[in-house]
N, C-alpha and C positions, 0 to 999 in steps of 0.2 A: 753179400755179393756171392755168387754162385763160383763153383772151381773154376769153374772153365771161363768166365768171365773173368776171375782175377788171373787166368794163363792168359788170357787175351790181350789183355791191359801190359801186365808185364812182359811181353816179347814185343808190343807196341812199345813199350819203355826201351828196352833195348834196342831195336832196329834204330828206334831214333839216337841214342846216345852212339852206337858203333856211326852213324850216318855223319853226326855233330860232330865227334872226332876225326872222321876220313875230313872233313871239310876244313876241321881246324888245319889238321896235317898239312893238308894242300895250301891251301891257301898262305900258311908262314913260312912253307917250302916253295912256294909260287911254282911247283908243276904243270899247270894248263899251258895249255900250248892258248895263242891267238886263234880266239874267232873272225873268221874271215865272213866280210860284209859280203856276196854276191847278190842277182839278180835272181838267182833259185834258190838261196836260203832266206828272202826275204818271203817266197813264197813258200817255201816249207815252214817258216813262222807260224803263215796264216792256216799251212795246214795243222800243225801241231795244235793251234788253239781249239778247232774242229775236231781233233782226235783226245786234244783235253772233256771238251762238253760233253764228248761221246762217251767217255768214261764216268764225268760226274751223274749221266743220265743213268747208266750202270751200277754204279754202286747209289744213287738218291731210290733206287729197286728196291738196293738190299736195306738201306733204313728205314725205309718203308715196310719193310717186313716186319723187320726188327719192332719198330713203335706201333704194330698191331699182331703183335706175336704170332707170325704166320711162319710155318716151314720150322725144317727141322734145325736150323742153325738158331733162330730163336727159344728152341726147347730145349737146345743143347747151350746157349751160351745165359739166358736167361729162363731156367724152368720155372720158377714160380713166380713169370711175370704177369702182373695182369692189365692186361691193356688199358689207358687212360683214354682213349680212343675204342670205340666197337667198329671205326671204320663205317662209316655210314656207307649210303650205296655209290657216293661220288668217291671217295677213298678207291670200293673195293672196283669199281669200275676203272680207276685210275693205275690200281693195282694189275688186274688183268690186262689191260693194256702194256703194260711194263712188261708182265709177262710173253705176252705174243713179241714184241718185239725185243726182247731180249735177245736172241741169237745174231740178230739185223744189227746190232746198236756194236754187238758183242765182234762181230765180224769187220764194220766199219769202222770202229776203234784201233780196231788190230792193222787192220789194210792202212788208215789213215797216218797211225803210227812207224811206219815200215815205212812210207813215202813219205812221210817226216824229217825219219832217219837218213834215207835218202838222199833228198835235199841238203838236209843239216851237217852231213857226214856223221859217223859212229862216234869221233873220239873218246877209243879206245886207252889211253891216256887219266881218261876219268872211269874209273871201273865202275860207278854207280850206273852207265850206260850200258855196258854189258849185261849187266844183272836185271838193269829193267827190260832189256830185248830177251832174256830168257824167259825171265818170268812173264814176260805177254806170250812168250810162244807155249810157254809152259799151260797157260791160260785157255788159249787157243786151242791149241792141238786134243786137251783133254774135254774140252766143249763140244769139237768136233766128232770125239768118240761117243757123246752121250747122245749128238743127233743122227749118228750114218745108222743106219736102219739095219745092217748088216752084222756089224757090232755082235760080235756073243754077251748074253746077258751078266754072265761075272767081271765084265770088260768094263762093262758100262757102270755095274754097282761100283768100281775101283770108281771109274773114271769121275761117279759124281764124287764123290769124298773128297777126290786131290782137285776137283772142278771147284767146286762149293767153299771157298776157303777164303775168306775177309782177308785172313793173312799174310794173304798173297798181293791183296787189294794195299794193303800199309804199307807194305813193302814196298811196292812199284810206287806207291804216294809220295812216299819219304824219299825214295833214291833218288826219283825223277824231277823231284820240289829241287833236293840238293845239288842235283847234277848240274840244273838247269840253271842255281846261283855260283857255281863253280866257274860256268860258260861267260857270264855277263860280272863277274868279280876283275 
């Protein structure tokens, strides 16, 4: 297993054990406030599941990559992998397509999840919500410096690094899985 692949694994390890704990915490302190049943957070449900798909299509990109060692994040987390797949032409054609819409999927995730929140209210209460509404805007914002055209080019080299980051992706997976058993506990 490669370095950077066994730093990947174990801050996955962590994010989830800090997550398990905040949840134990909660839950034997019974913190949550009541979820309130309305007629706009039944529809912000349905948006939420909308802004869930929109993400699994987002990161199902990046395992795609991953399991035909494309980009730099596969050379970087797996360098001496070699593909058990060559990605025949329906892969790689499924792949480029992932890529053209990337930013689309990337942008109506983020919108989707904001009118979620919206609907749902923040609670704030549950701190895993906060950090997931950072870390999409954190997402967000740095994706949108890799596409404004205007961009000086040392902006955008930063921006893809802090943009490019699975990291970011477990994190938001785990707080948001957690939050959202917090909410219905």
């Amino acid at each position: 297993m490669s370095r950077s692949l066994r730093i990947f694994v174990f801050y996955s390890a962590v994010v989830l054990v800090v997550a398990v704990a905040y949840y134990v915490y909660v839950v034997s302190t019974g913190t949550p406030g009541p979820e309130r049943e309305t007629f706009l957070s039944d529809i912000g449900e349905g948006i939420g599941e909308v802004a869930l798909w929109a993400f699994v299509a987002i990161y199902a990109r990046t395992a795609l990559k991953l399991l035909l060692g494309k980009g730099p994040l596969a050379r970087r987390l797996l360098p001496d992998y070699a593909p058990p797949v060559h990605g025949g032409a329906v892969l790689q054609r499924f792949l480029a397509y992932l890529d053209r819409t990337h930013v689309y999927l990337g942008i109506a995730a983020a919108a989707l999840t904001l009118i979620h929140i919206g609907l749902m209210g923040l609670h704030p209460e549950i701190w895993f919500f906060p950090v997931v509404l950072a870390l999409i805007v954190w997402q967000t914002a740095f994706g949108f410096f890799l596409r404004w055209r205007r961009m000086p080019r040392d902006v955008k080299r930063w921006s893809y690094s802090v943009h490019a980051q699975l990291t970011t992706g477990v994190a938001i997976s785990i707080f948001a899985y957690f939050g959202h058993l917090l909410l219905e506990s």
